[in-house]
C-alpha positions as CSV (number, residue, x, y, z in Angstrom):
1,X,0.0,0.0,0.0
2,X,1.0,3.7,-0.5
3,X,0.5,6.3,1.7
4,X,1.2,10.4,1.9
5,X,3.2,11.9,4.1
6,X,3.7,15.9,4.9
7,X,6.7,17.3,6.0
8,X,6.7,19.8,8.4
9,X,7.2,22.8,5.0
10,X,4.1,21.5,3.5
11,X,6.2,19.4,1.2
12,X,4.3,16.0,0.3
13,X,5.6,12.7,-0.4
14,X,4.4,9.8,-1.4
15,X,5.8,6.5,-0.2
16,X,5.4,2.7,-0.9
17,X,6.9,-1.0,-1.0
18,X,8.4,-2.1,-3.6
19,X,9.4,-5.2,-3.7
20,X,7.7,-5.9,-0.4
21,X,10.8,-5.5,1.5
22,X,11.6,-1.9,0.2
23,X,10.4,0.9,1.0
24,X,10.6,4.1,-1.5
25,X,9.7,8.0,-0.9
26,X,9.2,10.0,-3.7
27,X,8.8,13.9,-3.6
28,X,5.0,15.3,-5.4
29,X,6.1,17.2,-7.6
30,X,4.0,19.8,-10.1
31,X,4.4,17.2,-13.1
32,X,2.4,14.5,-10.9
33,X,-0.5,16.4,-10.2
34,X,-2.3,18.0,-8.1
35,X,-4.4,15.6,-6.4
36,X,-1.9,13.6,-4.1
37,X,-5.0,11.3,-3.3
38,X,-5.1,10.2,-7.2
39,X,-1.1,9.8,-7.4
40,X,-1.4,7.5,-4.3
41,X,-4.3,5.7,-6.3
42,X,-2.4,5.0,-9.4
43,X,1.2,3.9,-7.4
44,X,-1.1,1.1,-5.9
45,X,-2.5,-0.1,-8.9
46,X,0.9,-0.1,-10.7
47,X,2.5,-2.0,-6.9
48,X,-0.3,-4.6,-7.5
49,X,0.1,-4.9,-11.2
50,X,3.7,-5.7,-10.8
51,X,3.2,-8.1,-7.2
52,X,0.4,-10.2,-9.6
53,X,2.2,-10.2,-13.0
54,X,-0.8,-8.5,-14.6
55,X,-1.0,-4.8,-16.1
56,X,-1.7,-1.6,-15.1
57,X,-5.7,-0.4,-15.7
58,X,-6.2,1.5,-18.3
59,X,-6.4,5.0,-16.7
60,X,-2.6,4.4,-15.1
61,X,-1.4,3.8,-18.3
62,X,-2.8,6.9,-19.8
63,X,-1.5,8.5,-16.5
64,X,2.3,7.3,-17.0
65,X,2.2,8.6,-20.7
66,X,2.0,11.6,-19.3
67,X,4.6,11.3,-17.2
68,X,7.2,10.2,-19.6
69,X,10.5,11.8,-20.4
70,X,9.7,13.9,-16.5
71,X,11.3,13.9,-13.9
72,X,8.7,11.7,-11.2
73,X,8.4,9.1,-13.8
74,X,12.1,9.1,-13.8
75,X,12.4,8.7,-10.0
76,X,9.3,5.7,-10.9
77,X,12.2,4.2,-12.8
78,X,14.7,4.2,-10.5
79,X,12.3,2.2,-7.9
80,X,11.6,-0.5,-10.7
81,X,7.7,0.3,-10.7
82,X,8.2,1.5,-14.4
83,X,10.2,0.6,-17.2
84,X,13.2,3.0,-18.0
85,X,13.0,5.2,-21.2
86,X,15.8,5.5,-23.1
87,X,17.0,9.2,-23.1
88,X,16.8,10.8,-26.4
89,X,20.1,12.1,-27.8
90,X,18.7,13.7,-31.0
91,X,19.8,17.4,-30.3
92,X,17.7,20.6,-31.1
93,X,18.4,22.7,-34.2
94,X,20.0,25.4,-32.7
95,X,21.7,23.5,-29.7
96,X,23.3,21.3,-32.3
97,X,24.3,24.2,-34.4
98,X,25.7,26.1,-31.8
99,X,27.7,23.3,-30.7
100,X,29.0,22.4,-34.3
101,X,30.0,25.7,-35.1
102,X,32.1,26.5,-31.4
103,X,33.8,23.4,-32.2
104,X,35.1,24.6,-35.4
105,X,38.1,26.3,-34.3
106,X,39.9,25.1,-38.0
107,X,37.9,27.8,-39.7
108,X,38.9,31.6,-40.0
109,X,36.5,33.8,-38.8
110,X,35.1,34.9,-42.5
111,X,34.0,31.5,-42.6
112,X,32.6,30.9,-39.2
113,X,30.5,34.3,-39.9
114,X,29.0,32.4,-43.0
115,X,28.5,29.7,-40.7
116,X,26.4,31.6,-38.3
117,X,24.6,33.8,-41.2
118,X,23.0,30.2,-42.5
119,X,22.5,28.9,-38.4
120,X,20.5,32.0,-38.1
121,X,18.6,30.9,-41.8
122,X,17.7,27.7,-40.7
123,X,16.3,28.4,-36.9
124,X,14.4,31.0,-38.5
125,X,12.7,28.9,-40.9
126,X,12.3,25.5,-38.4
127,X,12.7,27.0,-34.9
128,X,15.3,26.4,-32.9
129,X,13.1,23.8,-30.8
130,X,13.4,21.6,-33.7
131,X,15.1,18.1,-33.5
132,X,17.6,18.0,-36.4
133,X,16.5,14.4,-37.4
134,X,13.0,15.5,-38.0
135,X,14.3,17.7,-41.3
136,X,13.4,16.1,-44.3
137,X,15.1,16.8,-48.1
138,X,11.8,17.9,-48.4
139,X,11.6,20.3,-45.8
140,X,15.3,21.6,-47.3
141,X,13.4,22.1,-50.9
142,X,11.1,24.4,-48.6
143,X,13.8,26.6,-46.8
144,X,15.2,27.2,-50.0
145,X,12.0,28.4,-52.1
146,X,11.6,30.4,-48.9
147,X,15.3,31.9,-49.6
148,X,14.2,32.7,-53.0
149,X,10.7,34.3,-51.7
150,X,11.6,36.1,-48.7
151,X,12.6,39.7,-49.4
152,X,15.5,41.0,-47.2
153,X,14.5,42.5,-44.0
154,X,12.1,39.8,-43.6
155,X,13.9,37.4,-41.3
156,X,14.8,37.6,-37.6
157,X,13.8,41.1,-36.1
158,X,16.3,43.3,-34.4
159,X,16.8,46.1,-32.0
160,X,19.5,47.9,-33.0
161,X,22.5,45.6,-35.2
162,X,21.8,43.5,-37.5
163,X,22.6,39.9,-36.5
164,X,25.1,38.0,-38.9
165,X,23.4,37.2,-42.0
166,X,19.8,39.6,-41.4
167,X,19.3,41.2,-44.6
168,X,18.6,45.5,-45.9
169,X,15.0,46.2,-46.3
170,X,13.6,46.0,-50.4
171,X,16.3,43.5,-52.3
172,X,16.3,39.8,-52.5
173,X,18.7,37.1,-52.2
174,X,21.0,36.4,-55.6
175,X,21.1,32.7,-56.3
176,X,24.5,32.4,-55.8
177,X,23.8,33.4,-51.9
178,X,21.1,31.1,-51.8
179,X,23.5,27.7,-53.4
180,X,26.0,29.5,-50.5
181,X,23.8,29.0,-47.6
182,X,23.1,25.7,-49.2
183,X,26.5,24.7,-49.0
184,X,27.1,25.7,-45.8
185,X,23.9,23.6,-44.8
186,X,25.5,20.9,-45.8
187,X,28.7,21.4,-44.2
188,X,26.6,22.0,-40.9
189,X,24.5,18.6,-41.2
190,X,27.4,16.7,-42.8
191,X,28.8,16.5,-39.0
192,X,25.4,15.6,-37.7
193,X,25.9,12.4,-40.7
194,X,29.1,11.6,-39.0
195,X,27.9,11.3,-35.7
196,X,25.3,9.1,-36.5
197,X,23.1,11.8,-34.7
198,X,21.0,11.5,-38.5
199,X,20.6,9.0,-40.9
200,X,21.2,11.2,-43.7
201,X,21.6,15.0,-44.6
202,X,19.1,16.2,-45.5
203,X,20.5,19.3,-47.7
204,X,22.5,16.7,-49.6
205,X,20.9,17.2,-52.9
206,X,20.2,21.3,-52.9
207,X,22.5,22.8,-55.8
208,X,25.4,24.7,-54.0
209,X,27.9,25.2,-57.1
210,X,28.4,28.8,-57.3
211,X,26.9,29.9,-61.0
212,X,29.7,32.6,-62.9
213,X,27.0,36.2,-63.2
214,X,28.4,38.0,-65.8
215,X,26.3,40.7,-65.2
216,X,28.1,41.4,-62.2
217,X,31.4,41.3,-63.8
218,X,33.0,44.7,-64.5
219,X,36.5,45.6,-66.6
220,X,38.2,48.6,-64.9
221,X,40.3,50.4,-67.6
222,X,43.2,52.2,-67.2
223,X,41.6,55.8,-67.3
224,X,39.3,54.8,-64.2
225,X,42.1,53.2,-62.8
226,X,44.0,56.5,-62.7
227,X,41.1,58.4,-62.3
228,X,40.9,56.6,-59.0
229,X,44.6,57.0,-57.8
230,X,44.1,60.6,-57.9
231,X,41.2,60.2,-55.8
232,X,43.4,58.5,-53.0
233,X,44.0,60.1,-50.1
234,X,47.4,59.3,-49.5
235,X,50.3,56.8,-50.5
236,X,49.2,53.8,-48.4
237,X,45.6,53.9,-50.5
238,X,47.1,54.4,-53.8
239,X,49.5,51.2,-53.1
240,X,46.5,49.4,-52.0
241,X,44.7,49.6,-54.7
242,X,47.6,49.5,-57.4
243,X,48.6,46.0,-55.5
244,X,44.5,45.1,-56.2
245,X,44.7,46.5,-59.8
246,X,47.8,46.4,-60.9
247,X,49.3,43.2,-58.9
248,X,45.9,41.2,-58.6
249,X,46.1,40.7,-55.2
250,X,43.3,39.1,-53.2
251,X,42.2,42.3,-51.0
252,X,42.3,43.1,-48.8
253,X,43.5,39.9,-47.2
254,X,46.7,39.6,-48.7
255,X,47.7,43.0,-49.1
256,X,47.3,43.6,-45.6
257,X,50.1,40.5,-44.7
258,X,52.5,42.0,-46.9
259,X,55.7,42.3,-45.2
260,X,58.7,44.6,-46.8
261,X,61.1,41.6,-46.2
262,X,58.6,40.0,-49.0
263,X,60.1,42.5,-51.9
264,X,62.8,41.5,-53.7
265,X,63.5,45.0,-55.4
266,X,66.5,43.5,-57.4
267,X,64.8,40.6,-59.2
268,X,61.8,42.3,-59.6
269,X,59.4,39.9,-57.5
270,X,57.4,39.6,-54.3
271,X,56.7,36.9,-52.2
272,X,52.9,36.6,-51.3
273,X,51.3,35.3,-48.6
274,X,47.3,34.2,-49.2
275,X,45.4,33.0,-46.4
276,X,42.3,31.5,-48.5
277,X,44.4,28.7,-50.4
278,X,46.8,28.1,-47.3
279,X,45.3,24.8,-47.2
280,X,46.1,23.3,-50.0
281,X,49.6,21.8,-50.7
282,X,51.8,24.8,-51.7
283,X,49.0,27.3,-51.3
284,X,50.5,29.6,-48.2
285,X,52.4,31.7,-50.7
286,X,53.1,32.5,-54.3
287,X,55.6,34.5,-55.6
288,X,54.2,37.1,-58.3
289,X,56.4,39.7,-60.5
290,X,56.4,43.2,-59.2
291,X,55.1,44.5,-62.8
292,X,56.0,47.6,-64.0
293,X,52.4,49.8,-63.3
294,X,53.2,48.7,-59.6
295,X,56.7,49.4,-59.1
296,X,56.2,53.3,-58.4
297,X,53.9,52.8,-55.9
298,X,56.1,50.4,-53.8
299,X,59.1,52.6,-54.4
300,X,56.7,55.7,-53.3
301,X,55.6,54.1,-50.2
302,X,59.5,52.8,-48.8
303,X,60.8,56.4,-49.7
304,X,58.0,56.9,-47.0
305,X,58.5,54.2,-44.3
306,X,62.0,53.1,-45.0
307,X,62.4,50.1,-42.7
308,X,60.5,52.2,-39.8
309,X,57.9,49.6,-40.8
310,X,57.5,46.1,-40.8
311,X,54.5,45.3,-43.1
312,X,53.6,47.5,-46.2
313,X,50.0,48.5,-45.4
314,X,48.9,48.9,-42.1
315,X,46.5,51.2,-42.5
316,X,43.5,48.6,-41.8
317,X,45.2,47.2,-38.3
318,X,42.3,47.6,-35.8
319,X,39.6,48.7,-38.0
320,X,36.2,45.9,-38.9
321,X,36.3,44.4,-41.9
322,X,34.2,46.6,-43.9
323,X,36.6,49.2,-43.9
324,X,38.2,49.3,-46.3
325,X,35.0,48.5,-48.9
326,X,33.3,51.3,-47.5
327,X,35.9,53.5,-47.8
328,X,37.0,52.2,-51.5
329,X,33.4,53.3,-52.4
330,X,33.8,57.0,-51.5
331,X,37.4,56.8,-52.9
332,X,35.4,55.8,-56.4
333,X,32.6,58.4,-55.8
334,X,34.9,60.8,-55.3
335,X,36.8,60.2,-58.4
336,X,33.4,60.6,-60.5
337,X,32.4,57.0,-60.6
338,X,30.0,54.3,-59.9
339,X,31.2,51.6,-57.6
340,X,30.8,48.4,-59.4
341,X,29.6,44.7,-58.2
342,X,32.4,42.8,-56.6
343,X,34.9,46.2,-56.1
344,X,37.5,44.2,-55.2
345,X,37.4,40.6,-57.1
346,X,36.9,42.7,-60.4
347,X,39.8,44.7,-59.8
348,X,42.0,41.7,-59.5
349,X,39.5,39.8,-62.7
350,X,40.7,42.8,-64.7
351,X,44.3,42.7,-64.1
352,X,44.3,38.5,-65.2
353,X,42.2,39.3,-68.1
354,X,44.7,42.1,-69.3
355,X,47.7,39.7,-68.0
356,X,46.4,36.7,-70.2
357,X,46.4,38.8,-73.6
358,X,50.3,38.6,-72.9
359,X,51.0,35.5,-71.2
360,X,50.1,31.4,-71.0
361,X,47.1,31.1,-68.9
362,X,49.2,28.5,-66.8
363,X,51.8,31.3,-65.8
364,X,48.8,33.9,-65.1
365,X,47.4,31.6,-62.4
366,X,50.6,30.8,-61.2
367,X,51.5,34.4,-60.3
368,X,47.5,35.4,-59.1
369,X,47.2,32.1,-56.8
370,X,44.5,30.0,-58.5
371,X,43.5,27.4,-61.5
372,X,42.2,27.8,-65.2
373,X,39.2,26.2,-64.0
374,X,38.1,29.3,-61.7
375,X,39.9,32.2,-63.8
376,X,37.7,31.1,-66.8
377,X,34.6,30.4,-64.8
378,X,34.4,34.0,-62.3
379,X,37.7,36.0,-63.9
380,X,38.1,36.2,-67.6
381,X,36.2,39.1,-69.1
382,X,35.8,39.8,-72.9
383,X,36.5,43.8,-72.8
384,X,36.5,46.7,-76.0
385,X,39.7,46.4,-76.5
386,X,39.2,43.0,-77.8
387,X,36.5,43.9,-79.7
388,X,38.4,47.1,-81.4
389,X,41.4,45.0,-81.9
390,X,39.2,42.4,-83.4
391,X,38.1,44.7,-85.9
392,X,41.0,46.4,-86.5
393,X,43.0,43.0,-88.0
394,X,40.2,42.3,-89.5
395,X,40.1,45.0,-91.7
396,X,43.4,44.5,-92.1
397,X,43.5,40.9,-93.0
398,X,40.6,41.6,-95.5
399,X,42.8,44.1,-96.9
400,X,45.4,41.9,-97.9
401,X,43.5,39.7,-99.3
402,X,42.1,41.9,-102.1
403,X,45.5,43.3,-102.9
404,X,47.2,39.6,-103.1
405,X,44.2,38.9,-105.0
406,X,44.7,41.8,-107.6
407,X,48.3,41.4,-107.4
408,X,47.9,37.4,-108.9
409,X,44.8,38.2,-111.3
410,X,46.1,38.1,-115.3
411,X,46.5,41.1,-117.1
412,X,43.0,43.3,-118.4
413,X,41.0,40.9,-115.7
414,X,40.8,41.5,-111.9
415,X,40.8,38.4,-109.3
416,X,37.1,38.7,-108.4
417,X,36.4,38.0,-112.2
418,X,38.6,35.2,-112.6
419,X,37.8,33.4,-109.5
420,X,34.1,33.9,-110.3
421,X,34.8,32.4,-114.0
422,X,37.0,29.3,-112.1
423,X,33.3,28.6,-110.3
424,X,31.6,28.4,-113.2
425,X,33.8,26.1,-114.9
426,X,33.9,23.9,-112.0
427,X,30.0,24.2,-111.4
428,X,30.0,22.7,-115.2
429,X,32.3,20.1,-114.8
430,X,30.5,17.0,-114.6
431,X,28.0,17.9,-117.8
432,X,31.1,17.7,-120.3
433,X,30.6,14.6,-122.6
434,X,27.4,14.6,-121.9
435,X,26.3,14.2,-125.7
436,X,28.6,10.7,-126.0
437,X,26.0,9.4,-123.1
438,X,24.0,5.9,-124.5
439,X,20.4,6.1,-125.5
440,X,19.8,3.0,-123.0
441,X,20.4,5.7,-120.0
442,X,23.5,7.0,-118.2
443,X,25.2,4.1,-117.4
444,X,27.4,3.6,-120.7
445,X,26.1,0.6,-122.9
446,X,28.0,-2.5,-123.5
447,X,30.7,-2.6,-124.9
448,X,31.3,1.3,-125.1
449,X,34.1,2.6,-123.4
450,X,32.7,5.6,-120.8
451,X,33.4,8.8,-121.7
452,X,32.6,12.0,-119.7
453,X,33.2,10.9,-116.6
């Protein structure tokens, strides 16, 4: 039998036997009810159930469902009234995120901020409440036809900063983004796959191959290029953007780790260090020729710092990482232009288009730090230069022609005429002997030797 007790803080317990020599107290807590009498009730049916072999009625039953996964059934557990339930290990979305991403500690911080961008995606389309082996590939297709409907400044709301990956008010995503936060969905769940925490990822088969948008592709010229040095404000700015334009640098990343010790002024070349291919074999660092447009602004800046300094721009030490976009953009605006998609990766897309009308594609990549795959995928451009020069030995080859072809024609006749009188004779060919053809047809008859053909 079972019986309630009160302690002397109003506290009640509920105690019984079980086995018959035991005897168990069990704290009433708010997740067994309110009515102590009906608690008591149920324990002794579930006591006598398990004394006789026999099951628990059916309102006990309907009563312990309740109670699973809580922490009196638990304590139920521990007595041996109730079967144990296995605790489940299936995280939440965000818990599981969260942990995935603080574990990371092999990523730079660019990435982790993508990482986060898409965490902040997904627990705003599923919850962060929701256990990760509940989402389906279908349920992916759905987050991303939401990516493509939502409209930025429609996702998590905010007080004063945006949150990492939160979106400006009136534009939508560009698929590229969307086939990024794909990939890193992936990534994310591709852990989850290894940990047997999920049988499968469920963003597995979303496309996440960036597309190549020439629309956002932009050839800076030479007269925009030193439209926009005179804009700089100083020496430091015009070597930055002469090592971007002129040296096709990666920036600001790897103009910023520069070092001074890097320049070798007497053969002409520069060691470069590039932290987005450091992990591949060989990738740390590339050696690149200082090319003639960019060897005034190096020797400008050392006639500045001399060895006083240790790295050649500094000017970015401290500052967040849009500063030196935002401040390219008023450096353009100020030189009377529009700031173009991409400021910097076109910059550097323009210097190995110009670089590959004058050397192997092979050596090009070699000196800018990646492969013919991606240059001709998201760096070639075709630009009016080509097409003027086009034109130009065009005309001139066409030129040529027409005076070899006057030059060879025979006297009185020009080379037009005869080649159009060749044509006809050639166009005539097969009809000559026509009138030695057979009457049976035109296979020759026996015994005839062919003729005219």
């Amino acid at each position: 039998m079972a019986s309630i007790t009160t302690r002397v803080n109003g506290t009640l317990f509920v105690q019984f036997a079980f086995p018959a020599n035991r005897r168990h107290t069990i704290r009433l807590g708010s997740t067994a009810g309110t009515d102590a009498a009906t608690v008591k009730g149920h324990i002794e049916e579930l006591v006598d159930a398990a004394k006789n072999g026999l099951t628990a009625d059916p309102e006990t039953k309907a009563w312990l469902r309740k109670l699973r996964g809580g922490q009196f059934y638990d304590k139920l557990a521990e007595t041996g009234l109730v079967p144990r339930v296995a605790r489940d290990l299936t995280p939440k979305l965000a818990d599981y995120l969260d942990r995935y991403i603080e574990r990371r500690t092999d990523v730079k911080t660019p990435t982790k901020k993508k990482y986060i961008s898409t965490r902040n995606s997904l627990c705003d389309y599923f919850g962060e409440g929701k256990r990760i082996d509940e989402i389906t590939p279908g349920d992916a297709d759905d987050w991303r036809r939401h990516l493509i409907a939502q409209e930025k400044g429609h996702g998590r709301p905010t007080k004063s900063k945006r949150p990492t990956g939160a979106l400006k008010a009136g534009e939508s995503r560009s698929e590229n983004t969307i086939r990024k936060h794909a990939s890193v969905a992936k990534v994310l769940f591709s852990g989850a796959t290894r940990k047997k925490l999920i049988p499968e990822n469920p963003f597995a088969d979303l496309p996440s191959h960036t597309q190549a948008n020439a629309d956002r592709m932009f050839f800076v010229t030479r007269a925009q290029a030193d439209a926009i040095i005179e804009a700089c404000p100083d020496a430091q700015w015009r070597l930055l953007f002469a090592l971007a334009r002129y040296g096709g640098l990666r920036t600001p990343s790897e103009p910023t780790l520069l070092r001074w010790s890097d320049i070798n002024w007497d053969q002409g070349r520069m060691t470069v260090t590039s932290p987005k291919t450091e992990r591949f074999p060989h990738g740390k660092c590339r050696v690149t020729p200082i090319f003639p447009e960019l060897r005034p602004f190096l020797d400008d800046m050392w006639e500045i710092v001399g060895t006083r300094a240790d790295r050649v721009i500094t000017m970015c030490d401290g500052k967040s990482g849009a500063y030196a976009r935002t401040m390219f953009m008023k450096i353009i605006k100020r030189a009377g232009l529009t700031p173009w998609p991409k400021l910097w990766q076109n910059l550097r897309s323009s210097r190995q288009t110009e670089l590959e009308d004058q050397f192997p594609t092979h050596v090009v990549c070699k000196w800018l730090g990646n492969t013919p795959k991606i240059a001709h995928k998201h760096y070639h451009q075709v630009t009016e230069d080509h097409f003027a020069r086009a034109a130009t030995s065009g005309a001139a080859a066409l030129q040529k022609a027409q005076h070899f072809s006057v030059a060879t024609a025979p006297n009185g006749s020009s080379g037009e005429e005869d080649n159009r009188k060749n044509q006809l004779e050639n166009e005539c060919l097969p009809l000559t002997g026509i009138n030695n053809l057979a009457e049976a047809g035109i296979e020759p008859a026996r015994g005839l030797p062919p003729t005219g053909f």
